[in-house]
Gaussian input, Z-matrix of N, CA and C with variables (Angstrom, degrees):
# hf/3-21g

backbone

0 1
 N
 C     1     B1
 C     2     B2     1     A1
 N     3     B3     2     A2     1     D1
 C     4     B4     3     A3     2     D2
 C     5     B5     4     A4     3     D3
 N     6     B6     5     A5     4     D4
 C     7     B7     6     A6     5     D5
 C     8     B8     7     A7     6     D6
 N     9     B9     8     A8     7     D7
 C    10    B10     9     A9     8     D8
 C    11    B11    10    A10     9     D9
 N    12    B12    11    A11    10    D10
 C    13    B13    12    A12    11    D11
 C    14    B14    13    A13    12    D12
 N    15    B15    14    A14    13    D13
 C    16    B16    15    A15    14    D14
 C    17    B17    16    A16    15    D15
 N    18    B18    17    A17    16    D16
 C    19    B19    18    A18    17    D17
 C    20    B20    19    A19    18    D18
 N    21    B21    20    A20    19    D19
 C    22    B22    21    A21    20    D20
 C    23    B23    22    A22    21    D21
 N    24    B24    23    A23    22    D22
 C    25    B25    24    A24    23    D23
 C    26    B26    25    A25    24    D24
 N    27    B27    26    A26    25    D25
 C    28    B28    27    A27    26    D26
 C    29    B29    28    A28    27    D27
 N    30    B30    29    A29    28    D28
 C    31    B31    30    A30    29    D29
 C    32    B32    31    A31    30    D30
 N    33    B33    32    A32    31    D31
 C    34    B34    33    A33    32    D32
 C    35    B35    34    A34    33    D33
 N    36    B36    35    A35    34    D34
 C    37    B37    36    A36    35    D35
 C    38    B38    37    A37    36    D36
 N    39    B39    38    A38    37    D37
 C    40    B40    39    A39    38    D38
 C    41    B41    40    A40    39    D39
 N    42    B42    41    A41    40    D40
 C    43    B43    42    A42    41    D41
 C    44    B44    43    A43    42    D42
 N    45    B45    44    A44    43    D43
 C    46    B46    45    A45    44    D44
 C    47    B47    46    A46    45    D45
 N    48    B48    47    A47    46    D46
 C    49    B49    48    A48    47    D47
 C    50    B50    49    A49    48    D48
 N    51    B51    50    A50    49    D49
 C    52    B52    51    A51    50    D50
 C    53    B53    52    A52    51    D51
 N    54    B54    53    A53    52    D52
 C    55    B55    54    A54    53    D53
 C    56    B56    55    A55    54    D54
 N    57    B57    56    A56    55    D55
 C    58    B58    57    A57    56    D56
 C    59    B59    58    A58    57    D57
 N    60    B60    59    A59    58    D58
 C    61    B61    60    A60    59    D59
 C    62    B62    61    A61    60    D60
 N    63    B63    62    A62    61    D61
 C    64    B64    63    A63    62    D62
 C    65    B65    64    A64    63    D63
 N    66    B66    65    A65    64    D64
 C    67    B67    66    A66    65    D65
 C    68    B68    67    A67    66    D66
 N    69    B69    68    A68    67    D67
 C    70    B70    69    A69    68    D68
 C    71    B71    70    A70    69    D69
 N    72    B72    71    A71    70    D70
 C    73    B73    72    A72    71    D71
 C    74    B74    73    A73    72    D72
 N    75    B75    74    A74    73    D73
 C    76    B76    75    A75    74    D74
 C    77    B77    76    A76    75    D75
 N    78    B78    77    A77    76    D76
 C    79    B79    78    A78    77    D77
 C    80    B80    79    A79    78    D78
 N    81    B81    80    A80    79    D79
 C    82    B82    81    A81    80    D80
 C    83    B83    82    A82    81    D81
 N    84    B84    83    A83    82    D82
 C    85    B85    84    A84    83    D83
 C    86    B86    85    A85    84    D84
 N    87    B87    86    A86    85    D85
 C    88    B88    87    A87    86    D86
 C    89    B89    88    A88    87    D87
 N    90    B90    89    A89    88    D88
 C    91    B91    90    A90    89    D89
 C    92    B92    91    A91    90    D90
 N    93    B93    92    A92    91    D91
 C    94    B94    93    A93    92    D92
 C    95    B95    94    A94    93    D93
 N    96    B96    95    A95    94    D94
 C    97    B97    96    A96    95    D95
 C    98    B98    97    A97    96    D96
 N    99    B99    98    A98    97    D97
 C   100   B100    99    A99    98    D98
 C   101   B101   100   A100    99    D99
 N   102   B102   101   A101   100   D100
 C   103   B103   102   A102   101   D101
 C   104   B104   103   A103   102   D102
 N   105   B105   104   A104   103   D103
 C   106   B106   105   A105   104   D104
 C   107   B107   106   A106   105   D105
 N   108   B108   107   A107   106   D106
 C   109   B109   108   A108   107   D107
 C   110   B110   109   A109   108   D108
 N   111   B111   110   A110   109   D109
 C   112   B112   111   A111   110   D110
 C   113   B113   112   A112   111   D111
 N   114   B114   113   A113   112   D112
 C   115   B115   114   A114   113   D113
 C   116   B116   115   A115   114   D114
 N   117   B117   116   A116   115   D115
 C   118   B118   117   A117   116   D116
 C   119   B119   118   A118   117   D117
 N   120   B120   119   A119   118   D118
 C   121   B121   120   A120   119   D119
 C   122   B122   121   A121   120   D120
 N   123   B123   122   A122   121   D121
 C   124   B124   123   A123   122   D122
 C   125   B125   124   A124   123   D123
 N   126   B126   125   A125   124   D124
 C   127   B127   126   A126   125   D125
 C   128   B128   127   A127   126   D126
 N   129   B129   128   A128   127   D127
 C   130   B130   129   A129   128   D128
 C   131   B131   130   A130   129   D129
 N   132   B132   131   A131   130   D130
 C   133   B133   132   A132   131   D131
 C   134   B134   133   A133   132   D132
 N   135   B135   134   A134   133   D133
 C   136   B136   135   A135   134   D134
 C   137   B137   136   A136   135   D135
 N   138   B138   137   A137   136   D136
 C   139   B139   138   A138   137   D137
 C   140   B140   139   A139   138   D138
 N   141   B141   140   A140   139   D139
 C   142   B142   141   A141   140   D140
 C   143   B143   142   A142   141   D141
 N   144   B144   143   A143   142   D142
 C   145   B145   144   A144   143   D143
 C   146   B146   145   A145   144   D144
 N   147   B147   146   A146   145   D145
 C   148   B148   147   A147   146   D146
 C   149   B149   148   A148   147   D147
 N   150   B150   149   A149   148   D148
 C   151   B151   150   A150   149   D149
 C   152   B152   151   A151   150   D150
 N   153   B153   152   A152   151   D151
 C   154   B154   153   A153   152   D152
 C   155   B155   154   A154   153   D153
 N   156   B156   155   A155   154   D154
 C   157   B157   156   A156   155   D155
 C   158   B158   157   A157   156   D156
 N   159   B159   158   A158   157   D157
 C   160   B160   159   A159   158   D158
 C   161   B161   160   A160   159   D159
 N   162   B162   161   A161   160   D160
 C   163   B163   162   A162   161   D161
 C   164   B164   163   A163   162   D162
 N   165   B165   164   A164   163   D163
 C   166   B166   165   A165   164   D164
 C   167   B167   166   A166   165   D165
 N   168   B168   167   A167   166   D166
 C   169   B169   168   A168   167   D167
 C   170   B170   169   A169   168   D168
 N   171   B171   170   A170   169   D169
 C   172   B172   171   A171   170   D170
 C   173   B173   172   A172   171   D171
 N   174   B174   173   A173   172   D172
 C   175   B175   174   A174   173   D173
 C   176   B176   175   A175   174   D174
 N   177   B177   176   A176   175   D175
 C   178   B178   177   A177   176   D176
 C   179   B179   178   A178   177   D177
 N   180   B180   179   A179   178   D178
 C   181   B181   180   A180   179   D179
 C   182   B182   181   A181   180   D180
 N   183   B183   182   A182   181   D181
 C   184   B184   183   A183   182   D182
 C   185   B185   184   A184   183   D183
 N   186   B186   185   A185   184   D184
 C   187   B187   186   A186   185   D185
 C   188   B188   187   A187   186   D186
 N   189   B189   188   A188   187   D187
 C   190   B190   189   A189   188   D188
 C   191   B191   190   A190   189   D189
 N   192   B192   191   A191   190   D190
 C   193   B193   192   A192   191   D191
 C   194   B194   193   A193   192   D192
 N   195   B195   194   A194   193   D193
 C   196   B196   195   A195   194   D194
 C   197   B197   196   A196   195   D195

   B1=1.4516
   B2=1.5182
   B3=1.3968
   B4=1.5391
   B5=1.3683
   B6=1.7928
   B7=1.4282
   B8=1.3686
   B9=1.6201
   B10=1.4734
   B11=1.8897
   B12=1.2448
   B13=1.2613
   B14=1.8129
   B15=1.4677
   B16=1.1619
   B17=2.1029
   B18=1.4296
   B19=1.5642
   B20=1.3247
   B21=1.2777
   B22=1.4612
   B23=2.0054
   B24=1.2692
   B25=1.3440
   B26=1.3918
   B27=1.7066
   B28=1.0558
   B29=2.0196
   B30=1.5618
   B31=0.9937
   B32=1.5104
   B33=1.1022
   B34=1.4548
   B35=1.6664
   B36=1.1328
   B37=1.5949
   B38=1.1746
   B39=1.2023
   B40=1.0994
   B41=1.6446
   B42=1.4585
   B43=1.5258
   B44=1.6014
   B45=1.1909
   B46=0.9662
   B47=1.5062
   B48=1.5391
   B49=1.3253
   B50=1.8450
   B51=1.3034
   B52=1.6713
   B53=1.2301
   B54=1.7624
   B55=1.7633
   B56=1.4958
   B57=1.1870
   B58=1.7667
   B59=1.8148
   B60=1.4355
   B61=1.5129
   B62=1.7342
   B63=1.0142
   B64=1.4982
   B65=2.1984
   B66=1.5600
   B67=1.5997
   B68=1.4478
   B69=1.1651
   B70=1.6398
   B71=1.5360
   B72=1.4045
   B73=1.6182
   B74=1.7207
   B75=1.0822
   B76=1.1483
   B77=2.1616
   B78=1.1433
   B79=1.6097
   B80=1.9489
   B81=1.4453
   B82=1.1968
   B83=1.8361
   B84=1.2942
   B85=1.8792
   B86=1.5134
   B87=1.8828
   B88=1.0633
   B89=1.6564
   B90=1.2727
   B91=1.2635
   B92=1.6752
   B93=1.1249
   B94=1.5942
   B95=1.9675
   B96=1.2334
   B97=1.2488
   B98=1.5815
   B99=1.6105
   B100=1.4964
   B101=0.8674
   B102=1.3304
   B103=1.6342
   B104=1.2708
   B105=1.1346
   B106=1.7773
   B107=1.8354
   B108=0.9424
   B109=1.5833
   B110=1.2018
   B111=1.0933
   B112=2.4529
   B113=1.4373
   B114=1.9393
   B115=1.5276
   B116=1.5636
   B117=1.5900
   B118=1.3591
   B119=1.5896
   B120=1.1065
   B121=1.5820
   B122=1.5249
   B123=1.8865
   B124=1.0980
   B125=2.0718
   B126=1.3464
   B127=1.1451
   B128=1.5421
   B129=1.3747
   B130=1.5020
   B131=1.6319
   B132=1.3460
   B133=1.3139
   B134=1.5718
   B135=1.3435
   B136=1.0783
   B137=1.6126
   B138=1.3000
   B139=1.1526
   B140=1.5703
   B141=1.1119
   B142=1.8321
   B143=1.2942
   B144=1.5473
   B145=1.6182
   B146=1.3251
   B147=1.8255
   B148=1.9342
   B149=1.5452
   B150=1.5388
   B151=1.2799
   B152=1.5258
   B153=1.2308
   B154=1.8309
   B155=1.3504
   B156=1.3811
   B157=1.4809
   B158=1.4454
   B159=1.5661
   B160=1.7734
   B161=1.4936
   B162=1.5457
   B163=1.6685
   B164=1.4368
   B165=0.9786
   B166=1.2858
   B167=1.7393
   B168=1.5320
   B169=1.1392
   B170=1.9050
   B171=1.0593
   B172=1.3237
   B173=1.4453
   B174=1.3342
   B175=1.5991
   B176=1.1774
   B177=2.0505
   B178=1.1810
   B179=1.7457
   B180=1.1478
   B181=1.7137
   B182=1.6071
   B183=1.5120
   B184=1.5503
   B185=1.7731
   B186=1.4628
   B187=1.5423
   B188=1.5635
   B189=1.2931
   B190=1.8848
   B191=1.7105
   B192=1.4061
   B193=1.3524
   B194=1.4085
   B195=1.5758
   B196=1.0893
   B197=1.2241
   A1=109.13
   A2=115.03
   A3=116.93
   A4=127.40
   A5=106.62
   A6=112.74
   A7=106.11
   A8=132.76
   A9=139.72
   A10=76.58
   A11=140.85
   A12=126.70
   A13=94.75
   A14=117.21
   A15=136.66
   A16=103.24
   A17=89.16
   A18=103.88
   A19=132.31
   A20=106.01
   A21=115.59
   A22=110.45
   A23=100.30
   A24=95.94
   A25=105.91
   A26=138.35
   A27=125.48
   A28=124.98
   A29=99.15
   A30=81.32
   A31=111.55
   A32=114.35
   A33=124.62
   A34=113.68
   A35=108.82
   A36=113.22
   A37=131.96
   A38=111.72
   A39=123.74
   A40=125.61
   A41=87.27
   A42=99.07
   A43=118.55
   A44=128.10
   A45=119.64
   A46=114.25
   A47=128.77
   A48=121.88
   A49=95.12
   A50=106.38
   A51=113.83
   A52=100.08
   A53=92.81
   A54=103.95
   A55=100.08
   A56=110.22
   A57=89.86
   A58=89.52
   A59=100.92
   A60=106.48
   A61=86.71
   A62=126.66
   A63=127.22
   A64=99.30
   A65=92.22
   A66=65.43
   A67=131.35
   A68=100.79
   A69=127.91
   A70=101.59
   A71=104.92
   A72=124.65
   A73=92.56
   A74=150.41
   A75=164.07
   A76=79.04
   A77=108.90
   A78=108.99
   A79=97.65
   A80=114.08
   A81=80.15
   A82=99.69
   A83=115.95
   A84=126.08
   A85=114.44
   A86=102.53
   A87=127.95
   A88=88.29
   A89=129.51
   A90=112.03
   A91=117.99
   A92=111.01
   A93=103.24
   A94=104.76
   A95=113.02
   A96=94.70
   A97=117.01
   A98=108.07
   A99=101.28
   A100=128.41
   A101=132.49
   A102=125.19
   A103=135.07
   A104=103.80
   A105=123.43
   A106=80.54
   A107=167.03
   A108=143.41
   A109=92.42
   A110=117.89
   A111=115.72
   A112=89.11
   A113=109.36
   A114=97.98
   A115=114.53
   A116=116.92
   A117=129.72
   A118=105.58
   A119=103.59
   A120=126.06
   A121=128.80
   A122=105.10
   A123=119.38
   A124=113.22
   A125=108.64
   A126=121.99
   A127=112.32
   A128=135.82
   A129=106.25
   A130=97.55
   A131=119.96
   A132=124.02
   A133=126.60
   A134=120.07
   A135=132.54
   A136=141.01
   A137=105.47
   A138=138.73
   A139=113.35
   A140=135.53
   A141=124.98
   A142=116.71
   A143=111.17
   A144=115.59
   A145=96.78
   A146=94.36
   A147=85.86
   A148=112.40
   A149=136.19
   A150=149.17
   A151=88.49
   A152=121.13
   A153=135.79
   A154=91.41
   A155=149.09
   A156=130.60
   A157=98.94
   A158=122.28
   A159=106.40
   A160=107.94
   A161=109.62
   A162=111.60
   A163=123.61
   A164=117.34
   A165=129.44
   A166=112.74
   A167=115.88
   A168=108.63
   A169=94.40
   A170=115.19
   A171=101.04
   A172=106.75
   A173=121.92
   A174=126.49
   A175=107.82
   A176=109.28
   A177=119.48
   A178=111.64
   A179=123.14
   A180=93.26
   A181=118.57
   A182=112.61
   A183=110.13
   A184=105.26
   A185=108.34
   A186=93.25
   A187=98.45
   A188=134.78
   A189=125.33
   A190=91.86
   A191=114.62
   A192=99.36
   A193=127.70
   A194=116.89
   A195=132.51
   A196=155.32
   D1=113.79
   D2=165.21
   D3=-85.14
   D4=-36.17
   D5=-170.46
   D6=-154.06
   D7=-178.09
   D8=-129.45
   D9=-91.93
   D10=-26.84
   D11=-154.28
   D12=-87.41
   D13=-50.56
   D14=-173.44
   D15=-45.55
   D16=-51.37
   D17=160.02
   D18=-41.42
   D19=-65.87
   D20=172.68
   D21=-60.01
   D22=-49.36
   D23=179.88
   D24=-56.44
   D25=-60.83
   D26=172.66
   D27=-25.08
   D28=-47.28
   D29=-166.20
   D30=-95.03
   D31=11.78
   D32=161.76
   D33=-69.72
   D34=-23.43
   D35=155.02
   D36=-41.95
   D37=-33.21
   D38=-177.28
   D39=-128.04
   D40=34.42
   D41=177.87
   D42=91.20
   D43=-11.56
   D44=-167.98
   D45=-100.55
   D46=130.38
   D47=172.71
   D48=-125.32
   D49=154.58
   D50=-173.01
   D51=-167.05
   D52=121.16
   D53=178.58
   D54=-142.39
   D55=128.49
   D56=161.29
   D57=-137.62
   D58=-164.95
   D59=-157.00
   D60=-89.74
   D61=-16.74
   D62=-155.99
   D63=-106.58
   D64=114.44
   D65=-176.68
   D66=-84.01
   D67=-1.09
   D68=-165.66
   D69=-83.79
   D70=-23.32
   D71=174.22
   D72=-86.74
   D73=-79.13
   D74=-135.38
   D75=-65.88
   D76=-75.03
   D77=-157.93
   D78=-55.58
   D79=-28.71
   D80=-161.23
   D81=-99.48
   D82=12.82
   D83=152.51
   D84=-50.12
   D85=-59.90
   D86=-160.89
   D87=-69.01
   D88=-61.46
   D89=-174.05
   D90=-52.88
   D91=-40.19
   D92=-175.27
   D93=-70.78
   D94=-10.87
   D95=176.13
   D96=-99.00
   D97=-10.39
   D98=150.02
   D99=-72.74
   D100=-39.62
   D101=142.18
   D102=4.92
   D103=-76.03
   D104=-172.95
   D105=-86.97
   D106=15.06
   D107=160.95
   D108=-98.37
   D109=-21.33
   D110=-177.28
   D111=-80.45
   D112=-69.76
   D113=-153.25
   D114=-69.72
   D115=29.01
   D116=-171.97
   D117=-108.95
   D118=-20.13
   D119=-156.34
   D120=57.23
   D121=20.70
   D122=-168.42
   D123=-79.26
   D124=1.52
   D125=-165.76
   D126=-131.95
   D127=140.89
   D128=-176.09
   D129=-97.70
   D130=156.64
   D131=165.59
   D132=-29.96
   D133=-31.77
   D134=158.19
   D135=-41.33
   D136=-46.82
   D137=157.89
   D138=-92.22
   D139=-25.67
   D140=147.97
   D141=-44.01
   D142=-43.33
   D143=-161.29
   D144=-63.81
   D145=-60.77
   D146=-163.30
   D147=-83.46
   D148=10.21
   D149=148.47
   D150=-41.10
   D151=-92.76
   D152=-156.60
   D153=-62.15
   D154=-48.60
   D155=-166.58
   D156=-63.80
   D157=-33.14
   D158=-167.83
   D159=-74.10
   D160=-41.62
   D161=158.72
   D162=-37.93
   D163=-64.35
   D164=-175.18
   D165=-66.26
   D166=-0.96
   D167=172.82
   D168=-113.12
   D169=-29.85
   D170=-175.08
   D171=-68.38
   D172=-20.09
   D173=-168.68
   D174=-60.32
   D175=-63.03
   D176=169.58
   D177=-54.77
   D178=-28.82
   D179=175.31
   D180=-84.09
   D181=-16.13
   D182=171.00
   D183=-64.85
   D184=-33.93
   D185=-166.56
   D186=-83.18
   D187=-16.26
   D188=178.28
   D189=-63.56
   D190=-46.07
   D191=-164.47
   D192=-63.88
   D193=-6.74
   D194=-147.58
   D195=65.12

C-alpha cells in the first residue's frame, strides 16, 4: 500500500467498500475498519502500521485544506 486508493483497494479484499459524501467521515470509517481487521488478526501488523500512517496523512491534508 502506497496511498488512500491502494488502501481502499486492499480493503476491498476483503469485502469491504466505504463511501460516504463526507470525506473526513469516509477516513475515519475506514480507520475503524482497520481496526477491527488487526484486533481480528485478519491483517498483519505490518500492514496496520502503514494502513493508519496513510490515514493519518490524508486526515492531516483534509484538515490544511480546511
Amino acid at each position: 500500500m502506497i496511498n488512500f486508493y491502494d488502501l481502499q483497494q486492499f480493503l476491498k479484499s476483503f469485502g469491504i467498500i466505504i463511501y460516504m459524501k463526507d470525506r473526513r467521515h469516509t477516513l475515519s470509517m475506514v480507520e475503524y475498519e482497520v481496526r477491527e481487521l488487526r484486533r481480528l488478526e485478519l491483517i498483519s501488523k505490518e500492514d496496520f502500521i502503514r494502513a493508519i500512517a496513510i490515514i493519518k496523512h490524508e486526515v492531516n491534508h483534509e484538515l490544511s485544506k480546511g
